[in-house]
N, C-alpha and C positions, 0 to 999 in steps of 0.2 A: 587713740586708746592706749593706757597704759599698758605694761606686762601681764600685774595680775587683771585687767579686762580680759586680754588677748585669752590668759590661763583659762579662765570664767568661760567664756563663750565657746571655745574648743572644745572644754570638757562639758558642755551642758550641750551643744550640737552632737558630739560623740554618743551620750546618753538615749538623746531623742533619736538618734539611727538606731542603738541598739535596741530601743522599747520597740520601733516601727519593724524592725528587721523579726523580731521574737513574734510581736502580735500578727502580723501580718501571716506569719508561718503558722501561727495557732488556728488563724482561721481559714488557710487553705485546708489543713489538715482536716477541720471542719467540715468545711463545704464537700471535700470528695468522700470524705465519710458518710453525707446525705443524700449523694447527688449518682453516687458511682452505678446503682444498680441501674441509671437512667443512662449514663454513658454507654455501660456495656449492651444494655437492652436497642436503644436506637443508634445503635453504630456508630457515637461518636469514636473516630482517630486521635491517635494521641498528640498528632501536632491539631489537630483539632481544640481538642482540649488543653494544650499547653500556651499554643501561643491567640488563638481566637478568643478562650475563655478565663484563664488564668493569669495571662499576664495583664488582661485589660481589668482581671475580677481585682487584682494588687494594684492598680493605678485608682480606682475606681475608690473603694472601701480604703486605702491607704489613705487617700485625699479627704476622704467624707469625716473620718476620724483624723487627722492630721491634729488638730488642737486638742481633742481630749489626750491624744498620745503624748504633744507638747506640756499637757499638766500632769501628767506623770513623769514623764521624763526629770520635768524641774521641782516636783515634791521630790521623788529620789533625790538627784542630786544635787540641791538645795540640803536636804535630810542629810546628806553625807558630808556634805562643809561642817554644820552646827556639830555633828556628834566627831568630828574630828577637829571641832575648836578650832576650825580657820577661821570662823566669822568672825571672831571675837577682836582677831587683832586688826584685822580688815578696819573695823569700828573704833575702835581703841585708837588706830594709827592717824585718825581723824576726817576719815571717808563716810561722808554721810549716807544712811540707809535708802535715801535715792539712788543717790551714787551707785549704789555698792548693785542695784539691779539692771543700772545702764544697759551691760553683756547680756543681759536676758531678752532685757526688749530689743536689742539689737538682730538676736538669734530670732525674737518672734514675729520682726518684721519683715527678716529675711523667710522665713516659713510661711508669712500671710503675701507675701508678694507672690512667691513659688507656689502656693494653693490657690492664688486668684486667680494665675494667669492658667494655671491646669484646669480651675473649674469653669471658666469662661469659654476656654476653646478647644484645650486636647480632648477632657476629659467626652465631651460631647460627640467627638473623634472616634474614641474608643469604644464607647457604648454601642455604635452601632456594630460591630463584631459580638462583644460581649451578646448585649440584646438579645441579636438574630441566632444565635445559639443558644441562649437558653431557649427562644420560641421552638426552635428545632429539635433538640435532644432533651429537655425539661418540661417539668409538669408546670405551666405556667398558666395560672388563672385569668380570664378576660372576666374582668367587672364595668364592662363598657354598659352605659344604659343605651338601649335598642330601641323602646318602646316608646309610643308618644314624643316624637322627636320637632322638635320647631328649631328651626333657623334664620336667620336674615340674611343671605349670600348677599348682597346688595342696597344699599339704604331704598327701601320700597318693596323691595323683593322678600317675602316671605315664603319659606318650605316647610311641609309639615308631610311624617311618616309617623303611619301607626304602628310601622314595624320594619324595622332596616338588620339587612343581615352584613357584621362587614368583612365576614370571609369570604359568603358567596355578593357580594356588592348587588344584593339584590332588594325589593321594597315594596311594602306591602301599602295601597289607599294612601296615595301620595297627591299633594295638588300645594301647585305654585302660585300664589296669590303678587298680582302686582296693584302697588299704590302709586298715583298720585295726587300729592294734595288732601294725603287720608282718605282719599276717595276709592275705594276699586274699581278698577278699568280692565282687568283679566281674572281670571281664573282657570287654569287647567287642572283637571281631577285627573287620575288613572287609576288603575285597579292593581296593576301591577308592571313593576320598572327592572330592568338589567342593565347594573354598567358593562360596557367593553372596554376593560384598560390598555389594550391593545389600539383600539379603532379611537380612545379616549371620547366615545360616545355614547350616550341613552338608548336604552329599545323602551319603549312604551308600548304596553300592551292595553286593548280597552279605554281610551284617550278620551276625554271630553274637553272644549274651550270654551266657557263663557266670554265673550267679549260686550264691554260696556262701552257705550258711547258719551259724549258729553252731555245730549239732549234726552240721557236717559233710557234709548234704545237699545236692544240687546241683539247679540247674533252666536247662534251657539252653532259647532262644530263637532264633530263624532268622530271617529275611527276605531279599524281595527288594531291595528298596529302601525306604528313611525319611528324612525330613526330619528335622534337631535340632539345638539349638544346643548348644554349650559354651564354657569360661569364656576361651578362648580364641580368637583369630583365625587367619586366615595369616601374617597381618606376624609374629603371637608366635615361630608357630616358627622361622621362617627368618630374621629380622629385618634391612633394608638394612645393607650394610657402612657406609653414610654416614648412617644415620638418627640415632648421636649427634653427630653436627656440626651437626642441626638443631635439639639439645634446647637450652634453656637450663640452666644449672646444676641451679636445682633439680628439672626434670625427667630429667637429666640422672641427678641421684642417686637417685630414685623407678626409675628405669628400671632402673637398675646393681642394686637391691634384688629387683626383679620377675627378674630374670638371675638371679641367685643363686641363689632357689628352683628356679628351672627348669633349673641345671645347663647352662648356655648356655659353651660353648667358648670362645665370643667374650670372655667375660666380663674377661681381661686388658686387650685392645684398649680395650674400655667402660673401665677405670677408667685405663687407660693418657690417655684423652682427657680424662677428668676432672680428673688431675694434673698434665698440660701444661698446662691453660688458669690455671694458678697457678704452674706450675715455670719457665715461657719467662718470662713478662715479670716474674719476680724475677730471671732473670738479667743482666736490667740493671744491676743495684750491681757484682755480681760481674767483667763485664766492663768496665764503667767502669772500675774498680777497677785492674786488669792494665792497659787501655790509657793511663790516666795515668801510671802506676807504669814501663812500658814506653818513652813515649816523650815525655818529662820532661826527657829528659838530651840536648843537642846532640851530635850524634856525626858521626862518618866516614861518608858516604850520606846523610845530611839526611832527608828524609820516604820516599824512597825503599823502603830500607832498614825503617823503622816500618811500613810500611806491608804489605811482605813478611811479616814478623815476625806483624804480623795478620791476612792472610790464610790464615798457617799454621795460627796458633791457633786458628781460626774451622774451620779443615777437621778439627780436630783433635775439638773440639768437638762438632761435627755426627758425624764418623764415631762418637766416644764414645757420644751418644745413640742412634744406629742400632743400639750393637752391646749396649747396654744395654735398651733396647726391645727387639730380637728376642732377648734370654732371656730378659726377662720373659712374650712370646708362647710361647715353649718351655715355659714355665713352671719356669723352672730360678731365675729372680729375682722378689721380688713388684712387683707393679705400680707404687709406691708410692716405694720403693727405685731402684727402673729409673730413672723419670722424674728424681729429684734428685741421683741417685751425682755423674752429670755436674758437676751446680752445687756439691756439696760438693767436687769433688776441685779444679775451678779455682779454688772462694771460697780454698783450703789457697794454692794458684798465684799465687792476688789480690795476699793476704797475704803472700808469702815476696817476689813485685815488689816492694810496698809497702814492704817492710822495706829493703830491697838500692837500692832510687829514693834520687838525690842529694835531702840536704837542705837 
């Protein structure tokens, strides 16, 4: 890389610190303004909330936004080249408008490598601090469905609750249906179940076993109460809305496969989060891409004006993903699709800028 590259990418790295370092402060400032009456009410401590909650809440939200911060950073100072008539001789001197953004994607590869590798493994790291404090000192909503629950813990093995509680791990008119050959060969009913996560065992309470034989004869079973385990926990059935934000990727994928088998509902959301943590920070070329392309050319309103321009884009963007994600959760889009539509329809947006940008 030449000098003016080296110039280019220092002061467009320099830029994106200072937008990350400013927003990032705008939104703690934020958050303890919302959040403080719940610190001081349930005793959280201050290295509590500095280093358990704050510094993983800035790793966290710094990374999830890392790209739209990247198109800000390069409208600005993009905006600041053109209205200080640096680009012109850049162009002039015979460096083509490819050229002249090499430094940019250079920085934004360097930014999508540094978000990959945080949203694959730290980030997952950190969340479990963050998480388990806001469940502890925060109003934090469980939208878990409890009711009419069906599983497959094992190909053949069906479980079905009418009603699972998963703070007290306990369950209401439960029975374990087993197949083979599409055939049922079991069935145990109960009336009601307690896990021990301690003993990592079942108490059945009220127990019934139909047992089927080949030749079509049956042998049923009663009790009052039995101890037993199966290949399953509480966490399986119910599983936290935020337990994949603690897996790393490759657990992340092992989990998404155990969902599968067992017909888990969630099961969009799970690959939903798996496809983000690769779909946001390759969004950085794509927005770099528009914001050079966009505010390249000196115009009427100077940065102003660019900078509106990008704000728009940016809301544009975020609403797309919202409305892309919630039919993938409908199940009306695959998970897969949801997560990139967005970045193929603006990388189309990048490119028609790119084209239409003085050269």
């Amino acid at each position: 890389m030449k000098k003016i590259d080296l110039y280019i990418l220092k002061k467009f790295l320099g830029t994106f610190t200072l937008f990350f370092v400013l927003l990032m402060l705008i939104a703690v400032v934020i958050d303890i303004s919302e959040k403080l009456d719940d610190f001081t009410t349930n005793g959280a401590t201050l290295e509590e909330i500095v280093f358990d909650y704050y510094a993983n809440f800035i790793v966290f939200y710094g990374n999830l936004f890392s790209a739209l911060i990247l198109f800000l950073a390069t409208i600005y100072f993009t905006s600041k080249l053109a209205n200080n008539t640096e680009i012109v001789p850049i162009l002039t001197g015979g460096r083509s408008f490819a050229r002249f953004t090499l430094p940019y994607f250079v920085g934004a590869f360097f930014i999508f490598l540094l978000s990959s590798a945080v949203n694959h493994y730290l980030i997952p790291q950190t969340n479990i601090d963050r998480l388990n404090f806001e469940a502890k000192y925060t109003k934090v909503r469980d939208n878990r469905k409890t009711q009419e629950l069906f599983r497959q813990v094992e190909p053949g093995h069906i479980v079905y609750f009418r009603s699972f509680s998963p703070d007290r791990h306990t369950g209401y008119d439960f029975s374990y249906d087993v197949y083979e050959n599409n055939t049922l060969v079991s069935k145990l009913s109960v009336d009601y179940l307690r896990f021990d996560s301690i003993q990592n065992t079942w108490r059945l309470d009220n127990w019934r076993i139909r047992e089927i034989s080949p030749d079509g004869t049956e042998r049923l079973r009663a009790g009052r109460r039995m101890d037993t385990t199966f290949v399953f926990g509480a966490n399986d059935i119910v599983p936290e809305l935020s337990v994949t934000q603690m897996m790393t990727t490759p657990k992340l994928i092992e989990f998404i496969e155990k969902e599968k088998i067992r017909g888990s509902e969630l099961l969009s959301e799970h690959e939903i989060e798996l496809h983000n943590r690769t779909a946001y920070p390759f969004s950085s070329f794509i927005l770099v891409l528009i914001g050079v392309s966009i505010s390249s050319r000196k115009r009427r309103g100077g940065l102003g004006i660019n900078i509106a321009v990008g704000l728009v884009l940016v809301m544009i963007y975020i609403f797309f993903m919202e409305v892309s994600t919630a039919l993938s959760v409908n199940g009306t889009v695959s998970p897969i699709l949801a997560v990139w539509t967005p970045n193929i329809v603006f990388a189309l947006l990048g490119l028609y800028t790119f084209r239409i940008a003085p050269k």
